[in-house]
N, CA, C and O atoms as a GROMACS GRO file, in nm:
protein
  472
    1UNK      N    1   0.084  -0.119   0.000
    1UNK     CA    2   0.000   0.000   0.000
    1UNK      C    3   0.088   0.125   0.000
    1UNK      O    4   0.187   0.138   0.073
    2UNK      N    5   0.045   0.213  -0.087
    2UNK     CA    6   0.130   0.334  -0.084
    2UNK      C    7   0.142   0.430   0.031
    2UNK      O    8   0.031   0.439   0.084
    3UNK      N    9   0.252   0.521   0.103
    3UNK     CA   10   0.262   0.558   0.196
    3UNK      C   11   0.260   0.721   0.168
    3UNK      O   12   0.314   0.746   0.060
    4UNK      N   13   0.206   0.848   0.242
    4UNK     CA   14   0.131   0.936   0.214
    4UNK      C   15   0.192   1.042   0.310
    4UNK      O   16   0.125   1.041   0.412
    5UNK      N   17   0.281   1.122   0.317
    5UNK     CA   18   0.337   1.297   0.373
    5UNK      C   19   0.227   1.389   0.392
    5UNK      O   20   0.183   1.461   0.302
    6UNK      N   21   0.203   1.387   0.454
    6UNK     CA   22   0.124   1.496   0.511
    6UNK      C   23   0.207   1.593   0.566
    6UNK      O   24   0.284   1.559   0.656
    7UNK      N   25   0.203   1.716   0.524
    7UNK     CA   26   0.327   1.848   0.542
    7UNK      C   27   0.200   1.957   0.615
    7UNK      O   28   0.100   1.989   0.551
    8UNK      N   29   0.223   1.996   0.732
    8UNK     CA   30   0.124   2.035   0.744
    8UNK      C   31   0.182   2.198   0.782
    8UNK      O   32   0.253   2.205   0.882
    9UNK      N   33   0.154   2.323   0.707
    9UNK     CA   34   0.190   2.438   0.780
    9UNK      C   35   0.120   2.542   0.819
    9UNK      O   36   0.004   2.551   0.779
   10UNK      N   37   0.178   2.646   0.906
   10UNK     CA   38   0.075   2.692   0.985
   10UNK      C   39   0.104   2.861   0.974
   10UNK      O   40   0.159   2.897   0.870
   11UNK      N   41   0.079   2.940   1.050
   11UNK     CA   42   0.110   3.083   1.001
   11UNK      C   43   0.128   3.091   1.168
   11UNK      O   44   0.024   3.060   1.226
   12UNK      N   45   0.243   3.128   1.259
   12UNK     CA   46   0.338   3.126   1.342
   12UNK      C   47   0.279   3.281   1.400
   12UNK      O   48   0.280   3.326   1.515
   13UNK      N   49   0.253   3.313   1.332
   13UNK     CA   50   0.274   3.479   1.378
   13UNK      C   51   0.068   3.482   1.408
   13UNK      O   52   0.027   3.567   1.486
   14UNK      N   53   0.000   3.420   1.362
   14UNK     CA   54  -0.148   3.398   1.367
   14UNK      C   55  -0.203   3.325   1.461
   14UNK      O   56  -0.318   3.329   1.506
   15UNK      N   57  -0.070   3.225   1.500
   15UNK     CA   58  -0.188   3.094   1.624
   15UNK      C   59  -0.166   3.172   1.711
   15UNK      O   60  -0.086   3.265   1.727
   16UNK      N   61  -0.331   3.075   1.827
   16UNK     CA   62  -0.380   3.136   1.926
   16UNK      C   63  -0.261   3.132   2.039
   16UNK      O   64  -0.176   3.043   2.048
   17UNK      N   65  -0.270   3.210   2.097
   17UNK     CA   66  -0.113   3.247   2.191
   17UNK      C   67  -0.153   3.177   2.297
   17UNK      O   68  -0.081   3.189   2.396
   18UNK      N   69  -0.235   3.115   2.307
   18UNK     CA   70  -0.254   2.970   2.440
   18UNK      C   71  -0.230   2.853   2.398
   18UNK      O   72  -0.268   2.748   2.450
   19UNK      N   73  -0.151   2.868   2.279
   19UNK     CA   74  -0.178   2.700   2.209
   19UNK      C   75  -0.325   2.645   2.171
   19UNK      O   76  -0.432   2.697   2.201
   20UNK      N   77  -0.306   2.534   2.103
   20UNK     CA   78  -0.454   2.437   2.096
   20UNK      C   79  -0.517   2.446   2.216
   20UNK      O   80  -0.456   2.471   2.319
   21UNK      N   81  -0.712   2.418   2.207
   21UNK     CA   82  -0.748   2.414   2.308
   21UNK      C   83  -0.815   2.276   2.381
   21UNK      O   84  -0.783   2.165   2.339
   22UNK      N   85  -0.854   2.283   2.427
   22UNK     CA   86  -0.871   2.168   2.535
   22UNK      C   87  -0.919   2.067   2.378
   22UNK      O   88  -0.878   1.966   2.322
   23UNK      N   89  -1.019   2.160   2.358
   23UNK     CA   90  -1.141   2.072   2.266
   23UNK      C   91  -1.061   2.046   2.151
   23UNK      O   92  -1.076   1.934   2.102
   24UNK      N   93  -0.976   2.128   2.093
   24UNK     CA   94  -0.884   2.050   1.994
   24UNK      C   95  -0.786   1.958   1.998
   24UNK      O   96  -0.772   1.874   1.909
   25UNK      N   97  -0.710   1.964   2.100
   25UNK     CA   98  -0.669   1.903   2.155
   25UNK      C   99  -0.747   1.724   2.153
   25UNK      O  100  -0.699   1.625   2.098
   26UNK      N  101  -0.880   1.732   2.233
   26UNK     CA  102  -0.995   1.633   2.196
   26UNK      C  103  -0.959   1.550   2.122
   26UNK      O  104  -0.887   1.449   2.124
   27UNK      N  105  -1.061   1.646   2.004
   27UNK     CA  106  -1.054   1.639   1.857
   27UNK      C  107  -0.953   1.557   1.818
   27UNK      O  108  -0.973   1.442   1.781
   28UNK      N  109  -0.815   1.625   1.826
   28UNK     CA  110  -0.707   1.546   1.770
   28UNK      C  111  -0.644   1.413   1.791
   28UNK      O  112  -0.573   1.347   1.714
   29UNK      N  113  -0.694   1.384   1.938
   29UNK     CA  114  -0.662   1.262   2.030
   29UNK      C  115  -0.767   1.155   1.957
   29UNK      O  116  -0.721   1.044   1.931
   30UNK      N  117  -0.882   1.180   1.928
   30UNK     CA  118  -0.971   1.109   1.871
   30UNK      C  119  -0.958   1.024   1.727
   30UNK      O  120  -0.987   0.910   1.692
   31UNK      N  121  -0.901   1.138   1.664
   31UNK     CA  122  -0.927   1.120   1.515
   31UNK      C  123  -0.770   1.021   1.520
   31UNK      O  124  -0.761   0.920   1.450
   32UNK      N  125  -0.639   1.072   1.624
   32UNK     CA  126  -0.525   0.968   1.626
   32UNK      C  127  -0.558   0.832   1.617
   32UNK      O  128  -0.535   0.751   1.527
   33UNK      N  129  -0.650   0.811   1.789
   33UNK     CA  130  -0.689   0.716   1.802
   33UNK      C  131  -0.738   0.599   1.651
   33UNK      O  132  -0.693   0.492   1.610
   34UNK      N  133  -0.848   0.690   1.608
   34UNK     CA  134  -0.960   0.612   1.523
   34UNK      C  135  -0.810   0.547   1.379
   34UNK      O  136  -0.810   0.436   1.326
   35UNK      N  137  -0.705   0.662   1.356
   35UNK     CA  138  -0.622   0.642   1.221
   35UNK      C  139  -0.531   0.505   1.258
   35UNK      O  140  -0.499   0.416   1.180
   36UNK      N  141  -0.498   0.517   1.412
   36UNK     CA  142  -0.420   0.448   1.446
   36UNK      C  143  -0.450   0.268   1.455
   36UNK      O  144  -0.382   0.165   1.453
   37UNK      N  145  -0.600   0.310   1.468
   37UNK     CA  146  -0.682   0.133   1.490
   37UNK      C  147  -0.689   0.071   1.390
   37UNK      O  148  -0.686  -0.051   1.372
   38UNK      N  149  -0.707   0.214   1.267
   38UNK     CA  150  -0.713   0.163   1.168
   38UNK      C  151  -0.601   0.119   1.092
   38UNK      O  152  -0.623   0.057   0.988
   39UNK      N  153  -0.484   0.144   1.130
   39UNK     CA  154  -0.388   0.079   1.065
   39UNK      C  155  -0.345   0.195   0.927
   39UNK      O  156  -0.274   0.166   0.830
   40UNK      N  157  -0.388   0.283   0.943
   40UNK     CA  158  -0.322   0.396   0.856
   40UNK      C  159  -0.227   0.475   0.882
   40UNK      O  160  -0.152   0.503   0.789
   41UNK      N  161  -0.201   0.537   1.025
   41UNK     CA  162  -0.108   0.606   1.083
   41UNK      C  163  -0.009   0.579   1.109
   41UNK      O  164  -0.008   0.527   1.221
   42UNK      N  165   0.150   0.589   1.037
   42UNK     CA  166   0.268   0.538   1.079
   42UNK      C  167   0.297   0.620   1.142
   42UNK      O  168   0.347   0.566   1.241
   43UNK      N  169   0.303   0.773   1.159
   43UNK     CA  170   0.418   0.868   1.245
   43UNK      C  171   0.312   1.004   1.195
   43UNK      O  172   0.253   1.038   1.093
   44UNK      N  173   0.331   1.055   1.340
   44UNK     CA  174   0.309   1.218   1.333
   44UNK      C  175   0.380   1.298   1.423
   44UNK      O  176   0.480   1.252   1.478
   45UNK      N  177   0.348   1.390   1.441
   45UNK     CA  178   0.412   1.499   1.516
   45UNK      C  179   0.377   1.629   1.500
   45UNK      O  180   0.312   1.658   1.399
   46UNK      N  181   0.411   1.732   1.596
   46UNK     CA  182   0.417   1.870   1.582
   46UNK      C  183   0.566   1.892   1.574
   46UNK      O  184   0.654   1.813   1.606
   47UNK      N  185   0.578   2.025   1.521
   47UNK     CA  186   0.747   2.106   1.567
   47UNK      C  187   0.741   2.204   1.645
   47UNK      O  188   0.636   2.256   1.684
   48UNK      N  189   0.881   2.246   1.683
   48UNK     CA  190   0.856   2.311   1.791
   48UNK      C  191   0.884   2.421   1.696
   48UNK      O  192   0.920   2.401   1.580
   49UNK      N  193   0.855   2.596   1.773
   49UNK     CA  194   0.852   2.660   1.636
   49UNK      C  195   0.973   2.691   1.609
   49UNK      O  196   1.071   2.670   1.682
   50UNK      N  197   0.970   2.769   1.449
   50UNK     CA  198   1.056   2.790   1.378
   50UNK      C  199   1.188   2.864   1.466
   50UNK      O  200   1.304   2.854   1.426
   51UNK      N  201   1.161   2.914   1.551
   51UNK     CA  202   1.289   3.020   1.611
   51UNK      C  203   1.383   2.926   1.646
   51UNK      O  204   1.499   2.967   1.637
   52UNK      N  205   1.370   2.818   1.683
   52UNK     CA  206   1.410   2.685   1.701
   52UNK      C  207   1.477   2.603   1.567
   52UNK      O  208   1.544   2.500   1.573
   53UNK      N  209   1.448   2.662   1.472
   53UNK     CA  210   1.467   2.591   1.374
   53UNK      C  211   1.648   2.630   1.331
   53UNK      O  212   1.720   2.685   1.414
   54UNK      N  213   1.691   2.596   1.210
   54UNK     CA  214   1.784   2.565   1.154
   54UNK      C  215   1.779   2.582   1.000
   54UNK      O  216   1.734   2.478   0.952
   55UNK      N  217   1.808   2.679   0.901
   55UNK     CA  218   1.771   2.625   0.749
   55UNK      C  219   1.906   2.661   0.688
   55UNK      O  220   1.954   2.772   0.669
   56UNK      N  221   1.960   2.526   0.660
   56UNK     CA  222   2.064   2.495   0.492
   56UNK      C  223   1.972   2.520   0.383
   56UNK      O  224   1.853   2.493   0.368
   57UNK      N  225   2.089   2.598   0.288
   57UNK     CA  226   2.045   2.635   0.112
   57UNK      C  227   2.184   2.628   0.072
   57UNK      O  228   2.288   2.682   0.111
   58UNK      N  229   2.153   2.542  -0.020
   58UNK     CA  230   2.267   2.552  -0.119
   58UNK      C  231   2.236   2.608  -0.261
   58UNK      O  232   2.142   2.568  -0.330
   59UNK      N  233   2.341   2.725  -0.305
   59UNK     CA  234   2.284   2.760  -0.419
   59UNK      C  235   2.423   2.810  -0.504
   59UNK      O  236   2.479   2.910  -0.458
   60UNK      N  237   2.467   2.761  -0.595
   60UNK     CA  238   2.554   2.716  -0.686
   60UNK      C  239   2.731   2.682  -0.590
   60UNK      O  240   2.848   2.718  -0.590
   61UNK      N  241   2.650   2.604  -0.532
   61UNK     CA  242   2.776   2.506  -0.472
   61UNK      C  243   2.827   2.579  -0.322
   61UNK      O  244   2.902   2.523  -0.242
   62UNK      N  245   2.777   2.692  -0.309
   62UNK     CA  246   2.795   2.755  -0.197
   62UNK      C  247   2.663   2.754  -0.079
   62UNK      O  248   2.545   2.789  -0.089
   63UNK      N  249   2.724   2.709   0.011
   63UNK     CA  250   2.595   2.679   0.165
   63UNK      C  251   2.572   2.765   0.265
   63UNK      O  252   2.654   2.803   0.349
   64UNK      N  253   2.442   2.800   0.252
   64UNK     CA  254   2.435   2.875   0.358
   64UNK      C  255   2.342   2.871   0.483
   64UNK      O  256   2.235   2.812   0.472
   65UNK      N  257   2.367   2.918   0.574
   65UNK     CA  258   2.322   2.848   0.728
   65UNK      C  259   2.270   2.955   0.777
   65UNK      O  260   2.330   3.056   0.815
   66UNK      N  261   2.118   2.927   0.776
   66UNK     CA  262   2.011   3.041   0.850
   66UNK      C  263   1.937   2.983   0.997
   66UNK      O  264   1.860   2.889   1.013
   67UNK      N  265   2.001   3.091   1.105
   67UNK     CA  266   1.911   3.036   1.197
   67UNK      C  267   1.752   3.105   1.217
   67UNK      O  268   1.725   3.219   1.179
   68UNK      N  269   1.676   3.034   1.268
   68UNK     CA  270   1.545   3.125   1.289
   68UNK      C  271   1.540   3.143   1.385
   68UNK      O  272   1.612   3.094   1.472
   69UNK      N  273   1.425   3.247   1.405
   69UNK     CA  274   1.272   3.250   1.307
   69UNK      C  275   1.293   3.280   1.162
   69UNK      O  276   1.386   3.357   1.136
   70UNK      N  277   1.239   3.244   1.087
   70UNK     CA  278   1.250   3.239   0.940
   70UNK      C  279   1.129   3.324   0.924
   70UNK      O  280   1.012   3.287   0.928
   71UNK      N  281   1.196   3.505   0.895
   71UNK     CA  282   1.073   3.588   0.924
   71UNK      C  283   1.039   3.632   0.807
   71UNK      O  284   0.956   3.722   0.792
   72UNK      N  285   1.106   3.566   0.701
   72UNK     CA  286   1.084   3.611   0.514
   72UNK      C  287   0.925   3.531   0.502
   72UNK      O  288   0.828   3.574   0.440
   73UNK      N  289   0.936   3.374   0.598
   73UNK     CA  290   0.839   3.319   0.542
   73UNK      C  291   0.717   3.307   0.629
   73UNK      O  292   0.729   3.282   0.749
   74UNK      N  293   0.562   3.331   0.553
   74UNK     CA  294   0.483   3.372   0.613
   74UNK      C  295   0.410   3.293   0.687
   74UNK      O  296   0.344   3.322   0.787
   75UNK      N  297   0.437   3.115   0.593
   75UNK     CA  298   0.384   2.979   0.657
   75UNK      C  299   0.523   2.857   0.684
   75UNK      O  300   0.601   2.824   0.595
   76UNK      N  301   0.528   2.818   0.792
   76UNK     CA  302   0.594   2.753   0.801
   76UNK      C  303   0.560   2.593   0.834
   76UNK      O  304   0.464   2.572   0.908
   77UNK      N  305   0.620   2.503   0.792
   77UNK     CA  306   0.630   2.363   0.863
   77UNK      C  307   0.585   2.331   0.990
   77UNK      O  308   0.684   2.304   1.058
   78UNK      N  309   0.447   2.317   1.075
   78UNK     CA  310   0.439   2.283   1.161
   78UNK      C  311   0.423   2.150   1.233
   78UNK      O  312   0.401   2.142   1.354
   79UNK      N  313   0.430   2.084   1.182
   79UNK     CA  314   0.359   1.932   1.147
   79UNK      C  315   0.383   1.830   1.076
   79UNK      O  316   0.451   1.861   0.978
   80UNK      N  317   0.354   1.705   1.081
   80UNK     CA  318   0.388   1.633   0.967
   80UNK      C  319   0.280   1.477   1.022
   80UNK      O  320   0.245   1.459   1.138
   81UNK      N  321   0.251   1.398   0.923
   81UNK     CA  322   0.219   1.292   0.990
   81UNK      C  323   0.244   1.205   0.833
   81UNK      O  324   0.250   1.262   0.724
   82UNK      N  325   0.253   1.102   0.848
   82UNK     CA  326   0.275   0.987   0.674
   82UNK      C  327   0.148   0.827   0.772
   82UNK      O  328   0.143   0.756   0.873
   83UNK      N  329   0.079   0.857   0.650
   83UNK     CA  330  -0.003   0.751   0.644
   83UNK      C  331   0.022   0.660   0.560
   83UNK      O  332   0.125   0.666   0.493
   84UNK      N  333  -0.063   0.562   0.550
   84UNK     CA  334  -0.066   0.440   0.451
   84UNK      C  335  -0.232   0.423   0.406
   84UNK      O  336  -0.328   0.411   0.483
   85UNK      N  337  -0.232   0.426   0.293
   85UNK     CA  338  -0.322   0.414   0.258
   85UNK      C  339  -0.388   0.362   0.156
   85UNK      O  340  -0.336   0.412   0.056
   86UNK      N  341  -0.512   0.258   0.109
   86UNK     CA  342  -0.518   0.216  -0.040
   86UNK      C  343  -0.469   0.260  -0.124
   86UNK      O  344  -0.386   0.216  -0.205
   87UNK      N  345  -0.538   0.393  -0.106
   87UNK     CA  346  -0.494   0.505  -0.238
   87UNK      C  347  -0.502   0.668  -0.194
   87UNK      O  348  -0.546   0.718  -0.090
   88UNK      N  349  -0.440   0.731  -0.316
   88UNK     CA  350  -0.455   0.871  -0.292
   88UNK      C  351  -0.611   0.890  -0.222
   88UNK      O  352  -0.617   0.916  -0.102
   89UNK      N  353  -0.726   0.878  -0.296
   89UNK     CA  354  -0.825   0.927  -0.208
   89UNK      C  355  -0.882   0.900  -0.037
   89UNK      O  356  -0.936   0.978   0.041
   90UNK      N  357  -0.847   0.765  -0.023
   90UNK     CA  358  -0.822   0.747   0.114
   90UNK      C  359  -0.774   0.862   0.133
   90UNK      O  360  -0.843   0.961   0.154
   91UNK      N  361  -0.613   0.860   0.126
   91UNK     CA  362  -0.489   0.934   0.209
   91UNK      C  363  -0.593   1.087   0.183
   91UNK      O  364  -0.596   1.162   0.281
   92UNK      N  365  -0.657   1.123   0.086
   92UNK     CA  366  -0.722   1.257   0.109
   92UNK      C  367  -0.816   1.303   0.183
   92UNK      O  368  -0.825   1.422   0.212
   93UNK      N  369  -0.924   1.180   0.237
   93UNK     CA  370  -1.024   1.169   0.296
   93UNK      C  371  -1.009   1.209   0.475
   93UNK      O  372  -1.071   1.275   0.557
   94UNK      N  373  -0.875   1.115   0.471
   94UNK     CA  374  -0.810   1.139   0.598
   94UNK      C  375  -0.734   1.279   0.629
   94UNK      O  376  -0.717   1.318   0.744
   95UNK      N  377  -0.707   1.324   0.556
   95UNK     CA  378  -0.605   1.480   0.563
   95UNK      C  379  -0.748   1.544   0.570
   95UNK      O  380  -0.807   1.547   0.679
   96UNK      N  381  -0.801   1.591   0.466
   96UNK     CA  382  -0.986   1.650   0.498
   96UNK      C  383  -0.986   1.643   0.627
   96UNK      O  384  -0.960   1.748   0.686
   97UNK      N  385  -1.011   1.526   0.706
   97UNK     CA  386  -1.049   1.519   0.847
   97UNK      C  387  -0.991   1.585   0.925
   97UNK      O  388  -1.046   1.673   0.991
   98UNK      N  389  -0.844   1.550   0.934
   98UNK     CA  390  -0.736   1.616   1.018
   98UNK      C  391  -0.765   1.786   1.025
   98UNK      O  392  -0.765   1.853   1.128
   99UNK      N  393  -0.792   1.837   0.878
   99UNK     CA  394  -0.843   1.989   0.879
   99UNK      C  395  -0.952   2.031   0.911
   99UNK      O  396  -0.982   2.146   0.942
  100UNK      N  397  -1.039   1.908   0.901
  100UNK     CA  398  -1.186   1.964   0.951
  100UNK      C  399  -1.166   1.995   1.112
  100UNK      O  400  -1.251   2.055   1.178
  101UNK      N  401  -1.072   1.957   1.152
  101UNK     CA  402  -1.138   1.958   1.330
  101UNK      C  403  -1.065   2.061   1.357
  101UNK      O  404  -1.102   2.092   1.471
  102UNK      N  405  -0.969   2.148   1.318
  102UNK     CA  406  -0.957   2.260   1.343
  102UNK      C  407  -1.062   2.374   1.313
  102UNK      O  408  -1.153   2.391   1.231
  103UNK      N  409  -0.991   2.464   1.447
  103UNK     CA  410  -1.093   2.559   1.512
  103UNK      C  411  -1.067   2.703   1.346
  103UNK      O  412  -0.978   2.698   1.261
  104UNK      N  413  -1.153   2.782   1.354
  104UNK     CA  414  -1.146   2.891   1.242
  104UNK      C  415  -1.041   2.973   1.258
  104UNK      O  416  -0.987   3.039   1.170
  105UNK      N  417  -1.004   2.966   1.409
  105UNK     CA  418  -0.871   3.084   1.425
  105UNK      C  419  -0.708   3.014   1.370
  105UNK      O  420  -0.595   3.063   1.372
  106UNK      N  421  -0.757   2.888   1.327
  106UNK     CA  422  -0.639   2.841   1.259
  106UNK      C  423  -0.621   2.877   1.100
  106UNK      O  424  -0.714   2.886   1.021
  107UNK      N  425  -0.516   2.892   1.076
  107UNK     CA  426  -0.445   2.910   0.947
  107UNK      C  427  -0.415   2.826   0.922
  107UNK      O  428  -0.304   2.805   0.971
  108UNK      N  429  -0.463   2.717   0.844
  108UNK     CA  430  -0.361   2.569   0.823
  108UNK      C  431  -0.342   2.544   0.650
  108UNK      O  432  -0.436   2.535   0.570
  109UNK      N  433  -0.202   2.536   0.618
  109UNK     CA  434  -0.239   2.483   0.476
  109UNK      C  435  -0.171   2.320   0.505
  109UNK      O  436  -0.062   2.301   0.559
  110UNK      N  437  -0.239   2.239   0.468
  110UNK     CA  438  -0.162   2.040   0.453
  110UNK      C  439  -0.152   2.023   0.285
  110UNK      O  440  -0.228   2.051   0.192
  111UNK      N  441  -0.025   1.965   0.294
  111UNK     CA  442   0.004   1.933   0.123
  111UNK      C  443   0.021   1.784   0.131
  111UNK      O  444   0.107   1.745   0.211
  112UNK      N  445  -0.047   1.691   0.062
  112UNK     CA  446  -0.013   1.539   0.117
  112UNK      C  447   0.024   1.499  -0.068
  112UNK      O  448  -0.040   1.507  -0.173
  113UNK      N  449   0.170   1.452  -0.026
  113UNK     CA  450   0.229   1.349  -0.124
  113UNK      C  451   0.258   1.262  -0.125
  113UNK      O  452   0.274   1.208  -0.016
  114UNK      N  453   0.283   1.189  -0.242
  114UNK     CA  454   0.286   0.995  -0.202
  114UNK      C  455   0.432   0.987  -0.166
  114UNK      O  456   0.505   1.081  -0.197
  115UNK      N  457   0.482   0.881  -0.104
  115UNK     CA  458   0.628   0.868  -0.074
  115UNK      C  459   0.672   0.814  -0.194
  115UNK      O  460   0.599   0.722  -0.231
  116UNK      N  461   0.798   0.846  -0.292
  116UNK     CA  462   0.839   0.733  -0.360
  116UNK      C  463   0.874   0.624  -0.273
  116UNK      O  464   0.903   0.642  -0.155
  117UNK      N  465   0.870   0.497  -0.335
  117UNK     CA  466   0.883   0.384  -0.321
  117UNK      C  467   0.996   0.321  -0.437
  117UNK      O  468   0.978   0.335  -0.558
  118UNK      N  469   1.123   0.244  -0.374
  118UNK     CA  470   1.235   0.250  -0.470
  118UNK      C  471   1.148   0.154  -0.548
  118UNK      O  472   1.186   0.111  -0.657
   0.00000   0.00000   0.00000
């Protein structure tokens, strides 16, 4: 079965300054639960934020090393989870969900791609 990236990012400078709330929090414990029984969920996570972060670019053979906050960019990487799934529409059905249970004061964009497989 093909395996599925879920990239999930968020706008840093927009979330609620208490963190998630109880009820999303919920929400999210639930929908783990239900992915996890089902045998779709290999790995998720949050990140911690960007100020924390680290970014390499290489650009014509020369590297360069940015620490954050990464304040050029407006959405960043917050998230990630890789499923398994029949197929793309599964793996979409399930990302849908993951976004539905967020609250409106969230900014979320999720980009879900298939993993190559050698």
């Amino acid at each position: 079965m093909p395996r599925f990236l879920s990239i999930i990012s968020t706008d840093e400078k927009n979330a609620p300054a208490g963190g998630p709330s109880p009820e999303l929090m919920r929400r999210m414990g639930q929908l783990i639960e239900e992915m996890t029984k089902a045998g779709v969920l290999l790995d998720t996570a949050g990140l911690t934020p960007s100020a924390n972060g680290v970014r390499f670019r290489q650009t014509a053979g020369k590297l360069a090393v940015t620490d954050g906050p990464f304040t050029e960019a407006k959405e960043v990487i917050g998230g990630y989870a890789i499923v398994q799934a029949k197929d793309k529409e599964q793996a979409m059905e399930w990302t849908r969900r993951f976004v539905d249970i967020h609250e409106e004061e969230y900014d979320i964009t999720v980009e879900l791609r298939e993993i190559a497989e050698p």
